[in-house]
Residue frames as qw, qx, qy, qz and C-alpha x, y, z in Angstrom:
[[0.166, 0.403, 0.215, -0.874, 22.66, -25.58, 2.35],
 [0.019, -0.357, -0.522, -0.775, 19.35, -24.76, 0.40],
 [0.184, -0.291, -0.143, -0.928, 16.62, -23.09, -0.34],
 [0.613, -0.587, -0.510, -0.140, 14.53, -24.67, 2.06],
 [0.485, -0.478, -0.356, 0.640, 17.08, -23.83, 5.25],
 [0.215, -0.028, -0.172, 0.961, 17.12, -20.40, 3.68],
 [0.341, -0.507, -0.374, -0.698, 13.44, -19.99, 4.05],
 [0.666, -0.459, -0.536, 0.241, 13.60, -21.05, 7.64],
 [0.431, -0.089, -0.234, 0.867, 16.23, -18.43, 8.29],
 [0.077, -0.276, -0.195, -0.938, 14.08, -15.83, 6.73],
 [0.567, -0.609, -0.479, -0.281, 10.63, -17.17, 9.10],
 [0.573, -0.525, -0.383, 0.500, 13.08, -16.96, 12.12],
 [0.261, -0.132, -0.123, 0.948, 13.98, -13.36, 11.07],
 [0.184, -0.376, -0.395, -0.818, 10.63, -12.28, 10.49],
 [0.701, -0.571, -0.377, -0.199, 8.88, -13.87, 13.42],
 [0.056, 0.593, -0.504, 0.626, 11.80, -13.49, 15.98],
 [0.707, -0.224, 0.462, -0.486, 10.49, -16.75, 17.30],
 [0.133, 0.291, -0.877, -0.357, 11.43, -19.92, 16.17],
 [0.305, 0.319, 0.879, -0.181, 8.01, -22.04, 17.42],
 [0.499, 0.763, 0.033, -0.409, 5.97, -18.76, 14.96],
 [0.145, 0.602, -0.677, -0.398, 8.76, -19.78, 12.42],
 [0.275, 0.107, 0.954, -0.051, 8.31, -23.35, 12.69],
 [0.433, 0.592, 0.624, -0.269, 4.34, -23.07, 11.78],
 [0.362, 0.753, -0.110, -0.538, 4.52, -20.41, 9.57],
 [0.166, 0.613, -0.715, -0.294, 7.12, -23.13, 7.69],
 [0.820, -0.147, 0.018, -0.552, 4.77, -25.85, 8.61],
 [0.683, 0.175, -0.636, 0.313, 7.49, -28.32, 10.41],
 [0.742, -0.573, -0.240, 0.250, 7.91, -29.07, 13.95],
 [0.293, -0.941, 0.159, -0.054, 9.91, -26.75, 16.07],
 [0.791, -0.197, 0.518, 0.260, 12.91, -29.48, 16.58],
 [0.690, 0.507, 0.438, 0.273, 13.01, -29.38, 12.97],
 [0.087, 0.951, 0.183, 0.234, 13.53, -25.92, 12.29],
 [0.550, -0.792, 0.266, -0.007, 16.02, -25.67, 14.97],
 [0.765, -0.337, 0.434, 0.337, 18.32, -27.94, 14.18],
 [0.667, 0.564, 0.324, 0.365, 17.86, -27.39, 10.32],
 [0.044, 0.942, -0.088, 0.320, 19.24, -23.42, 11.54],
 [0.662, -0.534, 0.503, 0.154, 22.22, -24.81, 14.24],
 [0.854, 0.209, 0.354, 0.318, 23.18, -26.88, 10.92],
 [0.493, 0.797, 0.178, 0.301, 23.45, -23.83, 9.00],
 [0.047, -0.970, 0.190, -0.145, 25.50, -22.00, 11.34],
 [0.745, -0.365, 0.538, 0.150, 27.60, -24.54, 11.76],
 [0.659, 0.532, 0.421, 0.326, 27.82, -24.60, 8.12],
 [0.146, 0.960, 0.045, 0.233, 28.35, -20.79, 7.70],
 [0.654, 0.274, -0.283, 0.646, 30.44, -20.29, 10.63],
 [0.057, -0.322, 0.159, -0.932, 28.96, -17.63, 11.83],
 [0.197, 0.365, 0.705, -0.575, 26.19, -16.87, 14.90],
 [0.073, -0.528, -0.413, -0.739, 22.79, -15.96, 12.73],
 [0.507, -0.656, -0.211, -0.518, 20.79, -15.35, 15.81],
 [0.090, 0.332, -0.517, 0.784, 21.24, -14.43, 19.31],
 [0.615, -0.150, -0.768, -0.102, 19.10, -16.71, 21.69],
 [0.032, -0.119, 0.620, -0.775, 17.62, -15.90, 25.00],
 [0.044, 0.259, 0.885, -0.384, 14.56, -17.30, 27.09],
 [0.092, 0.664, 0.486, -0.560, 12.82, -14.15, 25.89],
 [0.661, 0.695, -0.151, -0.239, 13.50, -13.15, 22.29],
 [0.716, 0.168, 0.433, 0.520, 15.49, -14.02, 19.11],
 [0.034, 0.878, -0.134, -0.458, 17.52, -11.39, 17.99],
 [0.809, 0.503, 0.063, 0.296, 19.53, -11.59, 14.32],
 [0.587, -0.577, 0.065, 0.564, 22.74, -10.90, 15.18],
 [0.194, 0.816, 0.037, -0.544, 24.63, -8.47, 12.26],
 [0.059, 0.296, -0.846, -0.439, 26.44, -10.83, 10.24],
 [0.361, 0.354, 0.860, -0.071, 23.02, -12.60, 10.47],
 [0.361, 0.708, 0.273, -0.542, 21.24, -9.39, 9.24],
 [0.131, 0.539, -0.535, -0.638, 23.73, -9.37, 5.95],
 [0.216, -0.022, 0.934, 0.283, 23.18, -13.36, 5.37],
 [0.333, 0.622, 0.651, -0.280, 19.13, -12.85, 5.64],
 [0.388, 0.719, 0.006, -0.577, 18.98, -9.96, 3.31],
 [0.130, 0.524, -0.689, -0.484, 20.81, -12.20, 0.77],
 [0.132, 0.267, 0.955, 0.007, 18.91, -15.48, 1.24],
 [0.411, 0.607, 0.450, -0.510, 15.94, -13.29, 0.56],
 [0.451, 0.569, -0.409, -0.553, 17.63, -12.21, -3.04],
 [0.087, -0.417, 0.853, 0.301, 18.31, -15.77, -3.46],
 [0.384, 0.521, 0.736, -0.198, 14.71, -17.19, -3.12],
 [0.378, 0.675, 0.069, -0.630, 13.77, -14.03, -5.13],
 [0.229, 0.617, -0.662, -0.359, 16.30, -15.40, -8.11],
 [0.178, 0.021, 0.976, 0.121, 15.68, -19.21, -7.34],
 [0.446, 0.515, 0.690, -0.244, 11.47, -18.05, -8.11],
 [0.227, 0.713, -0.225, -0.624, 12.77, -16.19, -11.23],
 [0.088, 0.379, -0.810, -0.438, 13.89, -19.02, -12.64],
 [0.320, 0.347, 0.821, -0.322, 10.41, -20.65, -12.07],
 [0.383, 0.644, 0.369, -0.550, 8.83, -18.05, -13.29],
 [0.035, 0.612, -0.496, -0.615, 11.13, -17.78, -16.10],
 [0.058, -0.061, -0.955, -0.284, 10.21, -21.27, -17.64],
 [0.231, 0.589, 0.696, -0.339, 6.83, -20.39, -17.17],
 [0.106, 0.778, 0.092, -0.612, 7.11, -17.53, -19.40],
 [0.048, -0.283, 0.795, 0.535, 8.14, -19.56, -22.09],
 [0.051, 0.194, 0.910, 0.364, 4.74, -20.93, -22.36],
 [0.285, 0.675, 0.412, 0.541, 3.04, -18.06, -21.13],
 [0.323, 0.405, -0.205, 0.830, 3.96, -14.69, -19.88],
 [0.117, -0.247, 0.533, -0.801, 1.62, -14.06, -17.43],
 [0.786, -0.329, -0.523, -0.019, 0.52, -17.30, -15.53],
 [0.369, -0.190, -0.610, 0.675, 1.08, -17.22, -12.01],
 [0.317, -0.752, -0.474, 0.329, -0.16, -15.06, -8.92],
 [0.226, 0.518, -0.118, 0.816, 0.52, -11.31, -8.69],
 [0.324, -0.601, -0.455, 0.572, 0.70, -10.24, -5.15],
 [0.220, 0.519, 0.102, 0.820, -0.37, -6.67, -5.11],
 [0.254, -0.534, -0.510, 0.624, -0.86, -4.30, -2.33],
 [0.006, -0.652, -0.421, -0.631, -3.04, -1.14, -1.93],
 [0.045, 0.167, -0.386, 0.906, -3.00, 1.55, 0.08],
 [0.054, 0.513, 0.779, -0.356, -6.72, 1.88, 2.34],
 [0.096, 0.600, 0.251, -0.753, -7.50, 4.77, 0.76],
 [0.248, 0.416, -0.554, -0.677, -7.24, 3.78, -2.66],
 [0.071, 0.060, 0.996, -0.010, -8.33, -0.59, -2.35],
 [0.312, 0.465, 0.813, -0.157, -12.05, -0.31, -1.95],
 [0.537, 0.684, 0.205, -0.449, -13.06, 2.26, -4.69],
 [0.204, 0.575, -0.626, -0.486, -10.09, 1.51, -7.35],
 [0.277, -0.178, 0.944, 0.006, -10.30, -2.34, -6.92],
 [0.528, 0.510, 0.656, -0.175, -13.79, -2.81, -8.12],
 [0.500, 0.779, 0.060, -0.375, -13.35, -1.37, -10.99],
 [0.437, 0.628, -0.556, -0.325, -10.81, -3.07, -12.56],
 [0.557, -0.197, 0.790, -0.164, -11.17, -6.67, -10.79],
 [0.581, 0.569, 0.402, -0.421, -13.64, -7.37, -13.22],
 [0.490, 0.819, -0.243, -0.172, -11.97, -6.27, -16.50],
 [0.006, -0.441, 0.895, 0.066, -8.30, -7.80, -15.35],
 [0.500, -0.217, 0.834, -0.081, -10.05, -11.33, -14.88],
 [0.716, 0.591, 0.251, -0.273, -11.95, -10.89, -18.34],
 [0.236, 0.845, -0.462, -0.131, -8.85, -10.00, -20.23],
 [0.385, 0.390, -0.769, 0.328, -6.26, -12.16, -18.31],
 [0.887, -0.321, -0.046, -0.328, -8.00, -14.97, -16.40],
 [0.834, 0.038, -0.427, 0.348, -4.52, -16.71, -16.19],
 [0.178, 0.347, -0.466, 0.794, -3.25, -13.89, -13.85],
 [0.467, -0.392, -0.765, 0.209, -4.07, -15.25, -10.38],
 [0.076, 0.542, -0.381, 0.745, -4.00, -11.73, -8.14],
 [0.638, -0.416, -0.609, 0.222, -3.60, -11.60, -4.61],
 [0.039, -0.843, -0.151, -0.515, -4.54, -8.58, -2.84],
 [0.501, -0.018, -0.412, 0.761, -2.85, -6.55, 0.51],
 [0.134, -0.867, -0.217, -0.428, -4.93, -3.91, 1.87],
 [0.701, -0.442, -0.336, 0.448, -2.31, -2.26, 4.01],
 [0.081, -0.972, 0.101, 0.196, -0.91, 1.29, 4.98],
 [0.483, 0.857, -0.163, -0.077, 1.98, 2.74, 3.19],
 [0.077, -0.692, 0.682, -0.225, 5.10, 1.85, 5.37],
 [0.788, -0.178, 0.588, -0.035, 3.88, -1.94, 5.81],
 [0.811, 0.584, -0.031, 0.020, 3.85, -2.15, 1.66],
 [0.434, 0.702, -0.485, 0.290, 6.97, -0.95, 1.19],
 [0.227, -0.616, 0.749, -0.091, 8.29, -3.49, 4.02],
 [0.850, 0.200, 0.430, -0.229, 6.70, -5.78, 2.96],
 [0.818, 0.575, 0.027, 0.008, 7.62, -5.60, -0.88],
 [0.012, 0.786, -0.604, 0.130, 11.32, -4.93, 0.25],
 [0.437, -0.306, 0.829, -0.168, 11.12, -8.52, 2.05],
 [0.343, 0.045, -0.776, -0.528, 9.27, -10.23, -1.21],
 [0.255, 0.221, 0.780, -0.527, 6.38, -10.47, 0.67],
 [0.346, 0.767, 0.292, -0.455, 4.37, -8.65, -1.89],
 [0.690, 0.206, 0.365, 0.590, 5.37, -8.58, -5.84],
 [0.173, 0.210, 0.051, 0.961, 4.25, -4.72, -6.24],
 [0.000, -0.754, -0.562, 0.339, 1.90, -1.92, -4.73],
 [0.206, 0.600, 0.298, 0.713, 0.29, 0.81, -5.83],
 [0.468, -0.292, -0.437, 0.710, 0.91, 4.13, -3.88],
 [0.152, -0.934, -0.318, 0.066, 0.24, 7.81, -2.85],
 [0.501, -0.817, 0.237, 0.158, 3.25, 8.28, -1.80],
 [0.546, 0.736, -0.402, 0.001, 6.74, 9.10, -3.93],
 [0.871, -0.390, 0.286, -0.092, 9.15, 6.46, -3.11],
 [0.092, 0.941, -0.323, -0.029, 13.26, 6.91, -3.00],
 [0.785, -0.343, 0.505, 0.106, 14.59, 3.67, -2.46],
 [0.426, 0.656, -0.427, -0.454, 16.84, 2.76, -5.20],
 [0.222, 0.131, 0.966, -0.015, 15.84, -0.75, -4.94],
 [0.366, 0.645, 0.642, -0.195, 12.25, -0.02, -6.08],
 [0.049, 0.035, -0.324, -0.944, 11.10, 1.91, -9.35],
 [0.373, 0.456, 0.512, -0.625, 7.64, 3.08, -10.51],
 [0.089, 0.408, 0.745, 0.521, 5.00, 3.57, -12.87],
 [0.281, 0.268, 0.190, -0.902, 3.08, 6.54, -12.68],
 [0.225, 0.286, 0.922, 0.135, -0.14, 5.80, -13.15],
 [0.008, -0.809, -0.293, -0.509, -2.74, 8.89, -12.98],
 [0.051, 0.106, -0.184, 0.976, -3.32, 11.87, -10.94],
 [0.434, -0.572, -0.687, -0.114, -6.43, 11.92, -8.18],
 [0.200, -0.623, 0.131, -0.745, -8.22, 15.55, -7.60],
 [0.103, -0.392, -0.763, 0.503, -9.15, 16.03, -4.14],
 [0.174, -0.628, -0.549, -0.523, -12.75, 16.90, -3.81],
 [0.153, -0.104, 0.419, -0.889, -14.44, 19.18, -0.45],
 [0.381, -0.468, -0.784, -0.145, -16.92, 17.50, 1.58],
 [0.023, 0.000, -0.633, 0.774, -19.29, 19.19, 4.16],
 [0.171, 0.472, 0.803, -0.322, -22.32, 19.19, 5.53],
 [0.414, 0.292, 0.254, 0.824, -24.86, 20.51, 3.76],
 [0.130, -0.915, -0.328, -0.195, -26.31, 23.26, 5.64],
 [0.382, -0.642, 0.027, 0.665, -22.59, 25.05, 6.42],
 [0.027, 0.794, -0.008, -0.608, -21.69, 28.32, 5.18],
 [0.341, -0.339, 0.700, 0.528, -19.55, 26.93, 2.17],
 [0.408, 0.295, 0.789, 0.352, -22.71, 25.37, 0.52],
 [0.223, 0.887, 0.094, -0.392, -23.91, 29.39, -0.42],
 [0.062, -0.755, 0.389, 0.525, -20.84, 29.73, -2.31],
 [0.808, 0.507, -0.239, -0.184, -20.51, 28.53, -6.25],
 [0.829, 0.319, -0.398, 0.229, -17.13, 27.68, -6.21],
 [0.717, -0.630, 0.027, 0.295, -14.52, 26.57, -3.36],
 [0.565, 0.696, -0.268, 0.354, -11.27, 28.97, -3.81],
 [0.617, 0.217, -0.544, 0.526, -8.30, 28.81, -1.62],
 [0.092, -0.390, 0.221, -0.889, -9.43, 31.19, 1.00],
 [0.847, -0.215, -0.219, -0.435, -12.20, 29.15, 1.72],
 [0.782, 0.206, -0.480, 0.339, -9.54, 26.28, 2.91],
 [0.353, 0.421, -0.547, 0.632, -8.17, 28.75, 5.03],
 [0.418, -0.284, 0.409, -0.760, -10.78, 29.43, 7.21],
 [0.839, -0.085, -0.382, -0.378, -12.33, 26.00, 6.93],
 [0.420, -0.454, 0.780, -0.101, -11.10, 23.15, 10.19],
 [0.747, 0.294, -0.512, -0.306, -10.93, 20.18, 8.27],
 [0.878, -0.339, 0.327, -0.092, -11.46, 16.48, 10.07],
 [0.155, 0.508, -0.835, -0.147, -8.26, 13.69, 9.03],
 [0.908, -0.090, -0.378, -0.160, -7.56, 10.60, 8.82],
 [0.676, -0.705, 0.171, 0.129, -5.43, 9.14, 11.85],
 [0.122, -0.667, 0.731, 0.077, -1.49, 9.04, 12.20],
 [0.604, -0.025, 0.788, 0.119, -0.37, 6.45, 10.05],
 [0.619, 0.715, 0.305, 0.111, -2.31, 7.45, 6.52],
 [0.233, -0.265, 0.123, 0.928, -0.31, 9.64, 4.18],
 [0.047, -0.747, -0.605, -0.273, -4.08, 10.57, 2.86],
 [0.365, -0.820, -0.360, 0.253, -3.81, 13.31, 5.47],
 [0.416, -0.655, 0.197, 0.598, -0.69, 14.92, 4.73],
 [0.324, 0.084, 0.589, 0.735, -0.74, 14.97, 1.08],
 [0.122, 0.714, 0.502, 0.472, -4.03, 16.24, 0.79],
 [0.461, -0.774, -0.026, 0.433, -2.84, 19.37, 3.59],
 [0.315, -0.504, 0.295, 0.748, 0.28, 19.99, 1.44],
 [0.292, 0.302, 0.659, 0.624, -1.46, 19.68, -2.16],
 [0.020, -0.751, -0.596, -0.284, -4.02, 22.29, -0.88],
 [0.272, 0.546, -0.158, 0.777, -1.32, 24.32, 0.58],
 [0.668, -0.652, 0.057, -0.353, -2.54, 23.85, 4.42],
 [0.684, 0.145, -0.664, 0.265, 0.49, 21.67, 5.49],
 [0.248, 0.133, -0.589, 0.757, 1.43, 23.71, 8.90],
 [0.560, -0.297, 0.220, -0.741, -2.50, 23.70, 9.97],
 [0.516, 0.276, -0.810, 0.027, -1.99, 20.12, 10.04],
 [0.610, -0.391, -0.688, 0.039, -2.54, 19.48, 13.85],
 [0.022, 0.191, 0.379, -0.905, -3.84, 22.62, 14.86],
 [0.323, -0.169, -0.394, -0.844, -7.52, 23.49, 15.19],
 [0.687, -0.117, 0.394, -0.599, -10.42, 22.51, 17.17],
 [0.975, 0.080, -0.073, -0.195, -10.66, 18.94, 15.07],
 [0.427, 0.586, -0.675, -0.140, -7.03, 18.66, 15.08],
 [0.178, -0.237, 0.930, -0.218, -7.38, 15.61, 17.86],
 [0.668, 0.053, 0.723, -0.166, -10.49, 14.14, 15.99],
 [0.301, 0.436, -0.755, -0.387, -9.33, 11.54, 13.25],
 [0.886, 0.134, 0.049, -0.441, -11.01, 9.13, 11.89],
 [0.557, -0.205, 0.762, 0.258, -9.22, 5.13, 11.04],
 [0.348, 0.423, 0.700, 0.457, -11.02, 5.36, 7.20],
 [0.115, -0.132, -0.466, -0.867, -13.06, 7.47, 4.67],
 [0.352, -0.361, -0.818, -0.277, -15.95, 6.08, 5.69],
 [0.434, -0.579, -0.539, 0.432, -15.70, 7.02, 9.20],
 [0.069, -0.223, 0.183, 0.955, -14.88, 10.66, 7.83],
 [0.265, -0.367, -0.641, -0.619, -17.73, 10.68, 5.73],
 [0.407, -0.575, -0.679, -0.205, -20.30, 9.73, 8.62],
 [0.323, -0.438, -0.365, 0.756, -18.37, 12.25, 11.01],
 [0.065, 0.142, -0.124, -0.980, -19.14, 15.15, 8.35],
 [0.410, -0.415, -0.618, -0.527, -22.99, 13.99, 7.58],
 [0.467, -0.678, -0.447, 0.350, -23.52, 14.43, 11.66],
 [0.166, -0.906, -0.306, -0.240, -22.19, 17.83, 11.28],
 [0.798, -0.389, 0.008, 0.460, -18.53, 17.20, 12.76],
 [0.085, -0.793, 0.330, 0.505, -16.88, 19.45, 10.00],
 [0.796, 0.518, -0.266, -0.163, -15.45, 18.95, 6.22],
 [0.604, -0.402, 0.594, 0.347, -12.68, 16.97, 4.77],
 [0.387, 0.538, -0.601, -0.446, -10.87, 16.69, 1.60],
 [0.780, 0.168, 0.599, -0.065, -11.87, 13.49, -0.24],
 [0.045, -0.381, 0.630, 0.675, -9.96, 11.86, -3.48],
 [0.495, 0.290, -0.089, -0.814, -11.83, 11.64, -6.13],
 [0.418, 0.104, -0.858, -0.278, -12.35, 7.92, -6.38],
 [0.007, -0.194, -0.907, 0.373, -13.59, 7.72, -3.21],
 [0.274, 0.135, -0.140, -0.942, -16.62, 9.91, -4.41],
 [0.551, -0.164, -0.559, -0.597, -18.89, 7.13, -5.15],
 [0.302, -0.254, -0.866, 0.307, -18.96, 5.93, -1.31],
 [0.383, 0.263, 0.186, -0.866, -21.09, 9.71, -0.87],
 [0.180, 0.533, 0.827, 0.011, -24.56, 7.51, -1.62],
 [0.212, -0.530, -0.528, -0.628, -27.78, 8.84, -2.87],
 [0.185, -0.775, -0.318, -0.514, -28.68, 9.07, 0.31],
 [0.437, -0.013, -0.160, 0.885, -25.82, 10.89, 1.87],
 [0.026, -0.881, -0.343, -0.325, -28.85, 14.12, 2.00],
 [0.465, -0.863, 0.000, 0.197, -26.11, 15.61, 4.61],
 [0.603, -0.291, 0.468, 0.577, -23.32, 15.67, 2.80],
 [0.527, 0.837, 0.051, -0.140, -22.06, 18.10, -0.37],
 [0.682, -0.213, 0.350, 0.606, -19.16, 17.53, -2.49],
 [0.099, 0.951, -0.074, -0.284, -17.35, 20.34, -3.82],
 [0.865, 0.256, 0.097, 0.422, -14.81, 20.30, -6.42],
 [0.618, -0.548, -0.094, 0.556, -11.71, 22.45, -5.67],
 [0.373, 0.915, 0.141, 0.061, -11.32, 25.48, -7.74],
 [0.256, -0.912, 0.311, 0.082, -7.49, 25.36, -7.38],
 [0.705, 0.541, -0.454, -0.064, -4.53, 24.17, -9.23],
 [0.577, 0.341, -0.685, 0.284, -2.37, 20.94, -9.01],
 [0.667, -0.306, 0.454, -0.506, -4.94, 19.70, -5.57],
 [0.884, 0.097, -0.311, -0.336, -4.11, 16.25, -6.49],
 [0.688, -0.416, 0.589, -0.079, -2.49, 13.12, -5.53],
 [0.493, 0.555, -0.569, -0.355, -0.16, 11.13, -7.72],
 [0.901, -0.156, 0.341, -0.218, -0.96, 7.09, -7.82],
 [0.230, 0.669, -0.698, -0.111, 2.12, 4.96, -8.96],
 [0.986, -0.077, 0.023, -0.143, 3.02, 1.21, -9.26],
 [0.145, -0.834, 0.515, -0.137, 5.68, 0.37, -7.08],
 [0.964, -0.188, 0.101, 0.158, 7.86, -2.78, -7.41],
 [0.602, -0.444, 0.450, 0.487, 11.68, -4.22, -6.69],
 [0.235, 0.759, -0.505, -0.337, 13.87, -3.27, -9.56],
 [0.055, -0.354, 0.915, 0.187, 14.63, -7.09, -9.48],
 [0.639, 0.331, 0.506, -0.476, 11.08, -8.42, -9.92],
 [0.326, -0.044, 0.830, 0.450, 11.62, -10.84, -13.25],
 [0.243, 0.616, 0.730, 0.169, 7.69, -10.44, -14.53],
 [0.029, 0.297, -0.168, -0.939, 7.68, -6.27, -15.82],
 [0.095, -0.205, -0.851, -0.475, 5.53, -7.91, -18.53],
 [0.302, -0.590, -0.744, 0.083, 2.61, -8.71, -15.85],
 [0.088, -0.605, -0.313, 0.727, 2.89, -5.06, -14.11],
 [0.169, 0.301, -0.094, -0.934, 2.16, -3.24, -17.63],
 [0.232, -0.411, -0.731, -0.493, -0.79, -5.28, -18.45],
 [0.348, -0.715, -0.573, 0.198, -2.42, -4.56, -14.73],
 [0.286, -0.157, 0.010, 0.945, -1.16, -1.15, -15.58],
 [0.096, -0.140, -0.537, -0.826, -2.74, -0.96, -18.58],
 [0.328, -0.543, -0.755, -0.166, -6.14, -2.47, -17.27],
 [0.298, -0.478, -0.397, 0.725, -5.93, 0.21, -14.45],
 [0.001, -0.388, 0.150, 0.909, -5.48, 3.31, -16.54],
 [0.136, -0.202, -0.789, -0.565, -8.37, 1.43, -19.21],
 [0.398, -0.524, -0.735, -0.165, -10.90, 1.82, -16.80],
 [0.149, -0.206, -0.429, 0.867, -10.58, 5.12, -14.54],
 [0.034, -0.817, -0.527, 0.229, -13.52, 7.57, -14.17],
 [0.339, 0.737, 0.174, 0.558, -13.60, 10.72, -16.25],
 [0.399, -0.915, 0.051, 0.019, -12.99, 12.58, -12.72],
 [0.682, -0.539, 0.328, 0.369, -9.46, 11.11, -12.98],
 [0.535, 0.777, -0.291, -0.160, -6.59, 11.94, -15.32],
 [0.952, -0.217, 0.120, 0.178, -4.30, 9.39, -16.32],
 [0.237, -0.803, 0.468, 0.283, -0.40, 10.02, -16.66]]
């Protein structure tokens, strides 16, 4: 056995296909195959469950895979470790980002991290919440940064700041008469989403104390796949939406249909955290791209 067959094991349990395994592991099919028949023949045990039409991991397979994953994790610690002897933060940092946060946070500290710390390689993820966090469970990803509070007791955080939501709507509706937006306003307001699948939608619903109007209301069946597409539904007149306050700078100059409204109402925010494994060797690297984060927010935002 090594650490090559147990990366083979882990392509066949991720792909559930040994010819996608194969490539992804860039060796011939044959190859792959036999190098996994060895192993179980080695082990003892079935890993996978073999039929014309999938590749199931059988359940003593599911225990071995989740260990061969800590073992790669522990055989690239000790990489990384001797790397850290000459300096601490060389190498890549995989990092994921929620959509709702990637395209207005990222540019603003892309810039600053590669001025600082040009040896840190990053590699970005733009993906919804529930791939990160399978993702960084399967060391796919070294850490992400979230929305969303997160109980595993494999993973810890880093709070990072705290991001108002703002009120967008057109402006010629009733709302823009009024100075300030106070809870009441909210109620009677239908408010567009994003689709099933953000938690953008539901946090900013329960942080504004609307959770159970959620998917009721004349918009409640149109949702939008981005911000953007929210944005260009409420400049046509579609209705408002809550928007966090980073995304604020995608309302252009000449947005002329569109008012943003800051929420006259306490604790309307969203808390942004950096989320990685509890076994992740490099801590070092997450509180410099911490630091560079929280060095470079927008006065709209309050860091933690």
């Amino acid at each position: 056995m090594n650490l090559r067959d147990l990366k083979y094991l882990i392509a066949v349990a991720d792909t559930r296909h040994f010819g996608q395994a194969a490539e992804r592991c860039f060796v011939s099919q044959p190859t792959l195959s036999g190098q996994i028949k060895k192993l179980e023949e080695e082990l003892g045990v079935t890993l996978f469950e073999r039929s014309k039409r999938s590749v199931e991991t059988t359940h003593p397979g599911e225990i071995i895979v989740a260990q061969a994953r800590r073992v790669l994790e522990q055989a690239d610690a000790l990489l990384q470790l001797a790397q850290s002897h000459q300096d601490p933060l060389v190498g890549p940092l995989r990092m994921g980002v929620i959509p709702t946060l990637s395209p207005y946070l990222m540019p603003l500290i892309l810039q600053p991290l590669q001025t600082q710390y040009p040896q840190i390689k990053l590699v970005l993820s733009e993906e919804l919440t529930d791939t990160l966090l399978t993702r960084l469970d399967k060391h796919e990803i070294d850490a992400a940064l979230l929305a969303t509070p997160v109980e595993n007791p494999d993973f810890e955080s880093i709070p990072l700041f705290e991001e108002p939501f703002w009120l967008v709507h057109p402006r010629n509706h009733p709302l823009s008469k009024k100075k300030k937006i106070i809870q009441t306003d909210l109620d009677c307001t239908d408010l567009l989403l994003l689709a099933e699948g953000h938690c953008l939608a539901e946090q900013a619903m329960e942080v504004c104390h609307l959770h159970e109007r959620a998917v009721q209301g004349d918009l409640a069946d149109l949702r939008a796949a981005s911000l953007e597409t929210l944005l260009q539904l409420v400049a046509a007149g579609f209705g408002c939406t809550l928007l966090p306050a980073l995304a604020l700078n995608a309302v252009s100059a000449k947005d002329k249909g569109i008012m943003t409204r800051q929420l006259q109402l306490p604790d309307t925010y969203r808390q942004i955290s950096l989320v990685y494994r509890r076994t992740f060797p490099r801590r070092k690297v997450l509180e410099v791209f911490a630091a560079v984060v929280l060095e470079n927010l927008p006065d709209t935002i309050r860091a933690i």
